[in-house]
C-alpha positions as CSV (number, residue, x, y, z in Angstrom):
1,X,-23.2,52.8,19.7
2,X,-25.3,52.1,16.3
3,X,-26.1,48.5,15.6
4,X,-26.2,48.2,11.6
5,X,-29.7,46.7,10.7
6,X,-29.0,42.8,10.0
7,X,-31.3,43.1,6.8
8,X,-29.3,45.7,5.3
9,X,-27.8,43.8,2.5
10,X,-25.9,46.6,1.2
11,X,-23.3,46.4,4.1
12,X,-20.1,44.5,3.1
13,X,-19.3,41.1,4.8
14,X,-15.7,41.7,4.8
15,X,-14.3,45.5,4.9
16,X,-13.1,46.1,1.2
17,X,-9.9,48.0,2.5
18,X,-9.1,44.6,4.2
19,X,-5.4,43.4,3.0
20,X,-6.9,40.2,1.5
21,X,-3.5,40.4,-0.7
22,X,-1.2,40.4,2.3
23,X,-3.4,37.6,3.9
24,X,-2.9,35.1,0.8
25,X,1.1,36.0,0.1
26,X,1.5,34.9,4.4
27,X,1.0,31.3,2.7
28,X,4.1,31.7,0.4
29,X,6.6,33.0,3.1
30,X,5.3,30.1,5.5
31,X,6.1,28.0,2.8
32,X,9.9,29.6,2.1
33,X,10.3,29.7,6.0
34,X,9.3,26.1,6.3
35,X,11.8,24.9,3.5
36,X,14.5,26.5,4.6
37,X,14.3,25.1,8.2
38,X,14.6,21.9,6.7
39,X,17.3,22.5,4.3
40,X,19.6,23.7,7.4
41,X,18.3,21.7,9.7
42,X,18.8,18.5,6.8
43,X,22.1,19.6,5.8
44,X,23.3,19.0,8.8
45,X,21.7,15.8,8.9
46,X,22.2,14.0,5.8
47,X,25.7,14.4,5.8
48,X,25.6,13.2,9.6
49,X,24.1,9.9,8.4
50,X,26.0,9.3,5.5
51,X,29.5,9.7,8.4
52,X,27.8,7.2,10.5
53,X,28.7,3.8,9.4
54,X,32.8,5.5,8.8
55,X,33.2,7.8,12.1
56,X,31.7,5.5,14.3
57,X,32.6,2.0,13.0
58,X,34.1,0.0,15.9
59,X,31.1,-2.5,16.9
60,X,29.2,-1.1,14.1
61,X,28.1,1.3,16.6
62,X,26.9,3.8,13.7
63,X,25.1,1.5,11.7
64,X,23.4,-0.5,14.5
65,X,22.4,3.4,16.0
66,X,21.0,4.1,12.3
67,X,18.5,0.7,12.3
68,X,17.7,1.5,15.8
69,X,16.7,5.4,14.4
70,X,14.8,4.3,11.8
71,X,12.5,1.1,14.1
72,X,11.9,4.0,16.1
73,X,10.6,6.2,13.7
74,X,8.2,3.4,12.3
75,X,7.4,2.9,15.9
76,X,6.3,5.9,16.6
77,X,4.6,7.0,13.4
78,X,1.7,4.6,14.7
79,X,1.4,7.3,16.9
80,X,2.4,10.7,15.4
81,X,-0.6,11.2,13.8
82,X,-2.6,11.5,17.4
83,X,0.3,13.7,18.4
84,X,-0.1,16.1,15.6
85,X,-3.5,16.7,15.9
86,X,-2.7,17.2,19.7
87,X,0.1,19.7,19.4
88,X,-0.5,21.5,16.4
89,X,1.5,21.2,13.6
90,X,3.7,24.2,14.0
91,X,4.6,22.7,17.6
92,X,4.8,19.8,16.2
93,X,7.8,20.8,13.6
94,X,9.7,23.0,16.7
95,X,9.6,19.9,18.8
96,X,10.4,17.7,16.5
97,X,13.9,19.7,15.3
98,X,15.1,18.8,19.0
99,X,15.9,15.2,17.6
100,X,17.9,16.0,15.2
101,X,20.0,18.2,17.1
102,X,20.7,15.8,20.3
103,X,21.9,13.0,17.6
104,X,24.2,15.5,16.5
105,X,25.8,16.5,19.3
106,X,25.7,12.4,21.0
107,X,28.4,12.3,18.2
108,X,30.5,14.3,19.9
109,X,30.7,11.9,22.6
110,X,29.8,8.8,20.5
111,X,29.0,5.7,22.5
112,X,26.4,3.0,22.9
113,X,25.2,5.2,26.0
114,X,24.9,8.4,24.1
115,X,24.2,6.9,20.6
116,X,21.1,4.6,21.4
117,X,18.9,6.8,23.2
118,X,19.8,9.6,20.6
119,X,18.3,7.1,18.1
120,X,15.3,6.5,20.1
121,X,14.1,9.4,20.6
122,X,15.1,11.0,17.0
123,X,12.8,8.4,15.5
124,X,9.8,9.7,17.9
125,X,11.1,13.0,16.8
126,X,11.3,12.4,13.1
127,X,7.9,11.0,13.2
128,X,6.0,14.1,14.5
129,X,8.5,16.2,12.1
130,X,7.6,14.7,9.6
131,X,3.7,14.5,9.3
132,X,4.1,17.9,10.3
133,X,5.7,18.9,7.7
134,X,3.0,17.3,5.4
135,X,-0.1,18.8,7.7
136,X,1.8,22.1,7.4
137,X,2.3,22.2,4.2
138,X,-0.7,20.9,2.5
139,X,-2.9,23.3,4.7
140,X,-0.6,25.8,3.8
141,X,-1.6,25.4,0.2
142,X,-5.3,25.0,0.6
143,X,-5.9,28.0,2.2
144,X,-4.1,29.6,-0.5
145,X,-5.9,27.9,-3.2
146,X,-9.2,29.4,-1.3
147,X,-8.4,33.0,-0.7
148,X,-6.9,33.0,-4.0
149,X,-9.5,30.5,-6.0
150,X,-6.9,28.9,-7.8
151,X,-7.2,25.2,-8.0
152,X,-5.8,22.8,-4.9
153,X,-4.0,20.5,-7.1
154,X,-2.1,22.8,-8.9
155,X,-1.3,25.0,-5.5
156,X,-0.4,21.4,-3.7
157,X,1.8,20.4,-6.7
158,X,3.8,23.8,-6.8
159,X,3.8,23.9,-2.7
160,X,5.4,20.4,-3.0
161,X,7.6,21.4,-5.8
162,X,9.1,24.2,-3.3
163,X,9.8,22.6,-0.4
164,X,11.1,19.1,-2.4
165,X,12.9,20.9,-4.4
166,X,15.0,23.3,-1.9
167,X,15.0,20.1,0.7
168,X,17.0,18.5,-1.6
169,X,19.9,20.6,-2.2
170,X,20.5,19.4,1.7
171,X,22.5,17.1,-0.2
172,X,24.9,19.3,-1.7
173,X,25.4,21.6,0.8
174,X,26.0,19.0,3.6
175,X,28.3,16.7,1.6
176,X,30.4,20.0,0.4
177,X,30.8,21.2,4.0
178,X,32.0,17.8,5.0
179,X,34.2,17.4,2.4
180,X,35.4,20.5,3.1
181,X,36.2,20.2,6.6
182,X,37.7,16.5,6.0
183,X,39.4,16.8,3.0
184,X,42.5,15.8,4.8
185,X,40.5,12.2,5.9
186,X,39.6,11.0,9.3
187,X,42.7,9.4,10.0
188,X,44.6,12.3,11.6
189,X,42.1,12.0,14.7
190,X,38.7,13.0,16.3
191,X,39.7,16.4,15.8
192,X,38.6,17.4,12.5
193,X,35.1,15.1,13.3
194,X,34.1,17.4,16.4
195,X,35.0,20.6,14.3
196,X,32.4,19.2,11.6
197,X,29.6,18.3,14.0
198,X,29.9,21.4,16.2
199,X,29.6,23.1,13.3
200,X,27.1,21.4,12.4
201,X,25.1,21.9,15.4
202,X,25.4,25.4,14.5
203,X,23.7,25.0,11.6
204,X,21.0,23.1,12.7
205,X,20.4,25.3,15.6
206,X,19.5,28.3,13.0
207,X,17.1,25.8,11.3
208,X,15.5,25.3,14.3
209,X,14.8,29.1,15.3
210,X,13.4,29.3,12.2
211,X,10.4,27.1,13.1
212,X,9.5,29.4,15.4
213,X,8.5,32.1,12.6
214,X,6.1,30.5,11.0
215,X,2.5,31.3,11.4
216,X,0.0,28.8,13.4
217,X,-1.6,26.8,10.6
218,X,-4.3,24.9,12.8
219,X,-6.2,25.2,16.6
220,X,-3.5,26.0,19.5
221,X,-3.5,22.6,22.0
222,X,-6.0,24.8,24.5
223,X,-9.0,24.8,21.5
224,X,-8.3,21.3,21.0
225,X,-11.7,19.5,22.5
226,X,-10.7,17.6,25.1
227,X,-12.1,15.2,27.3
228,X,-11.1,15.1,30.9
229,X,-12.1,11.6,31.2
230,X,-9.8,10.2,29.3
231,X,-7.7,7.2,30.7
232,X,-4.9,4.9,29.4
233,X,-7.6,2.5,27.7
234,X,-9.4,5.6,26.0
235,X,-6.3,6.3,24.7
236,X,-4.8,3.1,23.3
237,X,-8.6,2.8,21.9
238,X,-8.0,6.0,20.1
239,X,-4.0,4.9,18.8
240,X,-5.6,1.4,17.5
241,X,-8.2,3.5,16.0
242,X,-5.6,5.8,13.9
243,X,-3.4,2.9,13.1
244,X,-6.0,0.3,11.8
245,X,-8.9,2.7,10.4
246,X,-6.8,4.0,7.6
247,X,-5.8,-0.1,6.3
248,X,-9.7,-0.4,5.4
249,X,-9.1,2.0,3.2
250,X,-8.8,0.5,0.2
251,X,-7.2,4.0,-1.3
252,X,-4.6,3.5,1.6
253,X,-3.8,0.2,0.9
254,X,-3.1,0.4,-3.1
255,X,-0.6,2.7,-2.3
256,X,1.3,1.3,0.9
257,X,3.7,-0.3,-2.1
258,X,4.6,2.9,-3.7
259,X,5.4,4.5,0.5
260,X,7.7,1.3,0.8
261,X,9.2,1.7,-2.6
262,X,10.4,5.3,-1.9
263,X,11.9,4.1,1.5
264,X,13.1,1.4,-0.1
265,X,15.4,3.4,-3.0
266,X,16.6,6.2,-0.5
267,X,18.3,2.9,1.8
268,X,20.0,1.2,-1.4
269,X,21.3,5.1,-2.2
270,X,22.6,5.1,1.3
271,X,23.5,1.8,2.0
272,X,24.1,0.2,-1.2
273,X,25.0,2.4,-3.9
274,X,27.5,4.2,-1.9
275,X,29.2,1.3,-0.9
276,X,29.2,-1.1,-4.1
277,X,29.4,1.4,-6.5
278,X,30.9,4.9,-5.9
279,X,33.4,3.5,-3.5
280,X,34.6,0.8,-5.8
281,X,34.7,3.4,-8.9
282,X,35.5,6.5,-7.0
283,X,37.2,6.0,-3.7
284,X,35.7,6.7,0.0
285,X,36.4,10.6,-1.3
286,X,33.8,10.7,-4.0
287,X,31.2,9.4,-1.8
288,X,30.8,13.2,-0.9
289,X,31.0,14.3,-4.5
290,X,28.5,11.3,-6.1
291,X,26.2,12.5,-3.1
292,X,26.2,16.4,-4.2
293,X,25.1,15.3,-7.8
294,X,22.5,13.1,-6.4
295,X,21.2,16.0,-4.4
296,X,21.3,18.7,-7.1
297,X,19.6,16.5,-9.7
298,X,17.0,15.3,-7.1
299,X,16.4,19.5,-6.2
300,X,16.2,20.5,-10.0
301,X,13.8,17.2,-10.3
302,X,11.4,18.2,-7.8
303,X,11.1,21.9,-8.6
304,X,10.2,21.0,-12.4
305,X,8.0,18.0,-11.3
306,X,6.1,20.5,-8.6
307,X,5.4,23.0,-11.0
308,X,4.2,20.3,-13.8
309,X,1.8,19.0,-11.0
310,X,-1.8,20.3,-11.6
311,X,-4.2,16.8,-11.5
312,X,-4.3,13.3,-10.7
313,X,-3.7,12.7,-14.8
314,X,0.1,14.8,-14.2
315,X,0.8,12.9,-10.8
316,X,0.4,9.5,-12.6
317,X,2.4,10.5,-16.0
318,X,5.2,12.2,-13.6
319,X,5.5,9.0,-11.5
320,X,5.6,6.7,-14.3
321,X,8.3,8.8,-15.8
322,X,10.7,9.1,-12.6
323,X,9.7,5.1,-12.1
324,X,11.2,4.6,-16.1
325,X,14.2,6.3,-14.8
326,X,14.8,3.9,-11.7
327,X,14.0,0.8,-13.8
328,X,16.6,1.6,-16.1
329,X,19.0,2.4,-13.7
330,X,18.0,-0.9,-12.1
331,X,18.0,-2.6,-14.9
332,X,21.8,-1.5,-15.7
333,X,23.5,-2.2,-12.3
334,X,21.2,-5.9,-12.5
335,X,22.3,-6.9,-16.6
336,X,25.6,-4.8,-17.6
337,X,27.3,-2.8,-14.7
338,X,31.1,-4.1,-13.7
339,X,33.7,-1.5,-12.4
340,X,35.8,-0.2,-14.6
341,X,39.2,2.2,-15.4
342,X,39.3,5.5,-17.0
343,X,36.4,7.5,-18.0
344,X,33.6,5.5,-18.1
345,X,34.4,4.2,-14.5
346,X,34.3,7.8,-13.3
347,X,31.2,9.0,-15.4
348,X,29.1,5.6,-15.2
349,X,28.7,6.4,-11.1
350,X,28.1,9.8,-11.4
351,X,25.4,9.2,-13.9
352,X,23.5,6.9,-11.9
353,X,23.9,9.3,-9.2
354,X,22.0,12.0,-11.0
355,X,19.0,9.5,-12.9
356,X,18.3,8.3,-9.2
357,X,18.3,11.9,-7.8
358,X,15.7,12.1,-10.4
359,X,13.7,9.2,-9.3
360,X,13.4,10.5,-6.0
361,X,12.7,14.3,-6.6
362,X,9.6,12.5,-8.7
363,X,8.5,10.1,-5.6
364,X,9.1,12.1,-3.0
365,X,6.8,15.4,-4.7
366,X,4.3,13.7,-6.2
367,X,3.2,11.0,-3.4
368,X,3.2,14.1,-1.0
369,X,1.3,15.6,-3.6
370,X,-1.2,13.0,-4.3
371,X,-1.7,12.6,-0.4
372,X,-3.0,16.2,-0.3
373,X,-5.4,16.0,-2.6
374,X,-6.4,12.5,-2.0
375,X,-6.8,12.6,1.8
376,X,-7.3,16.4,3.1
377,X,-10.1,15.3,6.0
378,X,-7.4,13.3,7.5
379,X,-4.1,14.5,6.2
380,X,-2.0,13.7,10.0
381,X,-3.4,9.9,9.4
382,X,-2.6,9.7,5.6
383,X,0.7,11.6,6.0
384,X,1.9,9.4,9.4
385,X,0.9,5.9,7.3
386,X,3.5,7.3,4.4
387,X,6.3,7.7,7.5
388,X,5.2,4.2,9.2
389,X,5.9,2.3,5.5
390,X,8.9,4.8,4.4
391,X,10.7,4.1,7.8
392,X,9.8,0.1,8.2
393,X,11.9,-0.1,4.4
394,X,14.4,1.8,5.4
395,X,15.1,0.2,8.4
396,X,14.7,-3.2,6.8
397,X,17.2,-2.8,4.1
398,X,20.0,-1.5,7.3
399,X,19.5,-4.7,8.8
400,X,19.8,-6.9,5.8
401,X,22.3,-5.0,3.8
402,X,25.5,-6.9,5.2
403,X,24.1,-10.1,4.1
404,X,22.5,-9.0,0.6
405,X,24.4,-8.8,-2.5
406,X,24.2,-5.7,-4.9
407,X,22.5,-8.0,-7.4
408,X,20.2,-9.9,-4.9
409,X,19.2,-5.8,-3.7
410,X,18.3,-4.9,-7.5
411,X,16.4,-7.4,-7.8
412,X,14.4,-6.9,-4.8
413,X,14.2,-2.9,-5.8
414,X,12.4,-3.9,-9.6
415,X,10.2,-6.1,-7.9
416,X,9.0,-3.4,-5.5
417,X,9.1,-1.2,-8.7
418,X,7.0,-3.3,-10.7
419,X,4.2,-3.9,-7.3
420,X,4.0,-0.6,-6.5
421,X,3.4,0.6,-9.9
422,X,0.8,-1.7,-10.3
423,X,-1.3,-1.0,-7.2
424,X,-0.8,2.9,-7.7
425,X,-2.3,2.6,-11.4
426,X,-5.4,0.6,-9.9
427,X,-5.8,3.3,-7.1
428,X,-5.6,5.8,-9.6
429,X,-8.6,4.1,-12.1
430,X,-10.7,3.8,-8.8
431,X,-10.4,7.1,-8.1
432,X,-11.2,8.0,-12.2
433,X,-13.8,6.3,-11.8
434,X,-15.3,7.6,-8.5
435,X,-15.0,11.1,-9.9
436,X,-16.8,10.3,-13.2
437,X,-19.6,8.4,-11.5
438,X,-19.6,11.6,-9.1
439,X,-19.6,13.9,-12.0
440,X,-22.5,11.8,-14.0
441,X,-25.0,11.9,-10.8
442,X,-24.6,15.8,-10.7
């Protein structure tokens, strides 16, 4: 066989029939695969949670299984990013849909035997999920920024935008499906529940499969390097390393606020706003409906806000827009919200519903967003600190919510407003001002 002469310049590097357009559109259907694994598998889900604290009241056996899920998850976020980097983020995902699916179905049989370690492990699994899904994705779009030399953030943004945006409709679907199949109320027996959850299951189980289609972003486990000395005091070495390292970054600490803020307003949504307000106005029956417009405003939200991302500059302007909108709302429930009759009882919920759908289509894009083009040499890290701080406020505001007013709660949610806004417009001057001092020495 010929050998080509190595100075031959004239050869091409890479074969110009080569499907470089096939290559670069593989990045788009990963994308459309990966979001709509998550909106089955999170339609499922969501409405599972929101039943919780009413199909399995006695002991408060839903509610305490919901702060347990959600110390685990914190717990094991320390860790997620080390087992990320170790499985592979595809793996990672597949595995981490098995959590979702063995709460489920303990609620078929729900107890504190069944329920509790359900909760445990859900939280390991919602840990690795997650910072998957933010590995995953934000790969996903720098590679196809590359091939197609199109600019990360703008790829990142619309990326975001996608998956945000078709997550959140989770909402609607879920809550419709449940109201569905209970339209009649739990009261006539666990009947109607296990018909719900089973089919439930079903869903989830499709999301699942799905995982398995998506295309390996990163090295399988086998090309990982590895070190065959490793013991038990390498390893905890290695976790305190990935738990500590990233709090002396200073870009990591200006925006631990703004990760505890969005935990913090998805638990008042769930725990408080759905219980002081929609209840109250609407009865236990327009929970499911008040949810749906939350869900639909927060999808519509994040597919505008994704495809308005380009820059740091849009990422700052977008937040302080969707953080106007909370304030407001805030502001409202805090100063001049009382239930009332007649139409403005109905509409006043329903409108709150939709302005903090908005809020969090904003957060929840554009800090995913920001992360990507912020920290892409250690995306697991930056991705698993977002989880740790998301999951610690959540968590938090179960515990306390029995013994915290609706007022005493707004008034913790503007001050976590006002701090994280604050520390995320210093981050972002720092980082202004590292790129123009960058910029100048060139």
């Amino acid at each position: 066989m010929d050998i080509p002469d190595a100075g031959d310049e004239s050869l091409p590097l890479v074969d110009p029939n080569f499907p470089v357009k096939s290559v670069t559109t593989t990045h788009n259907r990963d994308v459309h695969v990966l979001s709509l694994a998550f909106l089955l598998v999170f339609s499922a889900y969501g409405a599972v949670q929101n039943l919780e604290s009413t199909v399995n009241g006695e002991g408060d056996l839903g509610t305490i299984s919901l702060g347990i899920l959600y110390v685990s998850f914190m717990v094991f976020s320390l860790f997620a990013s080390l087992v990320v980097r170790k499985l592979g983020s595809k793996n990672s995902l597949m595995l981490g849909t098995t959590g979702y699916w063995l709460f489920t179905a303990a609620n078929l049989m729900p107890n504190w035997y069944t329920m509790l370690p359900a909760s445990v492990y859900m939280g390991f699994s919602a840990s690795i999920i997650w910072v998957g899904q933010g590995t995953y994705l934000t790969s996903a779009a720098c590679s196809h920024a590359r091939d197609c030399n199109l600019h990360d953030g703008t790829v990142i943004g619309n990326f975001n935008g996608e998956f945000w945006g078709i997550y959140a409709t989770h909402q609607v679907i879920g809550n419709l499906i449940a109201l569905f199949l209970l339209k009649d109320g739990t009261e006539g027996g666990s009947s109607g529940i296990n018909v719900l959850f089973i089919v439930f299951l079903c869903i989830m189980t499709v999301g699942c499969v799905l995982m398995c289609f998506l295309n390996r972003r990163d090295g399988t486990p086998e090309e990982q390097p590895k070190d065959s000395s490793i013991g038990c005091s390498a390893f905890l070495v290695s976790v305190a390393k990935s738990v500590v390292k990233p709090l002396f970054n200073i870009r990591v600490i200006l925006i631990i606020p703004l990760f505890a803020y969005s935990g913090l307003q998805q638990a008042f949504v769930w725990a408080e706003f759905t219980k002081e307000i929609v209840k109250p106005a609407l009865g236990e029956s327009g929970i499911g409906g008040s949810m749906a417009i939350y869900g639909a405003a927060d999808a519509i939200c994040s597919l505008v806000a994704g495809r308005l991302t380009s820059s740091l500059k849009s990422v700052t302007w977008i937040i302080a827009g969707g953080s106007l909108v909370h304030a407001i709302i805030l502001l409202w429930i805090l100063l001049l919200y009382s239930t009332s009759t007649g139409v403005l009882g109905i509409v006043s919920p329903l409108l709150m519903a939709a302005a903090l759908g908005i809020g969090d289509g904003v957060l929840m894009t554009q800090i995913n967003a920001l992360l990507g083009m912020l920290f892409k040499h250690d995306m697991e890290g930056a991705f698993a600190q977002l989880k740790v701080w998301q999951s610690f406020s959540i968590a938090v505001i179960f515990f306390l919510t029995p013994y915290l007013s609706l007022h005493i709660m707004a008034v913790i949610m503007l001050t976590a407003l006002c701090v994280s806004l604050v520390s995320f417009f210093i981050l972002i001057l720092r980082v202004e001002k590292a790129f123009s001092s960058n910029r100048s020495e060139r």
